[in-house]
C-alpha positions in Angstrom: 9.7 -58.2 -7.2 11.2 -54.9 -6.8 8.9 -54.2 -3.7 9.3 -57.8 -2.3 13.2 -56.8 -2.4 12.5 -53.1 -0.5 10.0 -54.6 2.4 12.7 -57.5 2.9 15.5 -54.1 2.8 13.4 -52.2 5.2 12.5 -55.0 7.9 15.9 -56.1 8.0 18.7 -54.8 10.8 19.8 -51.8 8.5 16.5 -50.0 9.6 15.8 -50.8 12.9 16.5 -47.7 15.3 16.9 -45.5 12.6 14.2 -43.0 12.6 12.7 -40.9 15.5 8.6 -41.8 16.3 7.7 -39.0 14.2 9.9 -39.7 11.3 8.6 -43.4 11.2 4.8 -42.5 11.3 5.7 -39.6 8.5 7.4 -42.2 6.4 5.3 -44.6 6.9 2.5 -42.9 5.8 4.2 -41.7 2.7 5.5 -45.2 1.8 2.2 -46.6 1.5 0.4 -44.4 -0.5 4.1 -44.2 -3.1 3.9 -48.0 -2.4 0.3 -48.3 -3.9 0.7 -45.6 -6.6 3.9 -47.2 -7.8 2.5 -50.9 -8.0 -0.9 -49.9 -9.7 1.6 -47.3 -12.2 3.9 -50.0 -13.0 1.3 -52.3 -13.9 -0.8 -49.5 -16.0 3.1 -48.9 -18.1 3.7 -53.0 -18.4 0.0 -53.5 -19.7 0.4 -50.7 -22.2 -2.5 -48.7 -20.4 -0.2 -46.0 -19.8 3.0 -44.8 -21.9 6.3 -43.6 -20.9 6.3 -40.9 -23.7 3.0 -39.3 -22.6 2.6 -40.6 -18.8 5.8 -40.3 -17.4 5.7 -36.5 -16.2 2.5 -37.0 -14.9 3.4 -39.9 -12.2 6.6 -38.1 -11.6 4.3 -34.9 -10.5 1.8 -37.3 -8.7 5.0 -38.3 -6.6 5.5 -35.2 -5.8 2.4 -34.5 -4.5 2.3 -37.2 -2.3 5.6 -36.5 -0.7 8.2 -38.4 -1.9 10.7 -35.3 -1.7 9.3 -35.8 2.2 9.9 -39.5 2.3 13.8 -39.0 1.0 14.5 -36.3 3.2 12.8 -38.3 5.9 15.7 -41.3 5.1 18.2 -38.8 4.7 18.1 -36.9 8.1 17.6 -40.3 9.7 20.8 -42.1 7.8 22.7 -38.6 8.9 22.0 -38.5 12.5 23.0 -42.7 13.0 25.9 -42.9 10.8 27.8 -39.5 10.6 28.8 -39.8 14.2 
């Protein structure tokens, strides 16, 4: 559901024009490995397969690794440049 709601977020008008080549093909990259990871995680936490006491650092860390601090900065430099004009 929650990733249903972000695709219909990010194909709508709000996006379009908003990021330079390079910034799309960096955060597009980044958004489909989070986009995978996050799916398969949240299914491993709902099915009991992994536990928020003892996993929860662990995906946090593996988010990090894959760039999400990238991915928001990406967003953030892109949102700056179009609407602080």
């Amino acid at each position: 559901m929650t990733l249903k709601i972000f695709r219909r977020f990010f194909q709508s008008q709000n996006y379009r024009g908003l990021f330079t080549e390079t910034q799309a093909s960096i955060f597009a990259q980044i958004q489909s490995k989070v986009a995978d990871y996050v799916n398969a995680s949240m299914a491993r936490f709902i099915t009991g397969d992994l536990s928020i006491e003892n996993d929860w650092s662990t995906c946090i860390t593996e988010l990090g690794r894959m760039g999400v601090d990238r991915y928001v900065s990406i967003h953030q430099e892109a949102f700056d440049a179009k609407y602080s004009k």
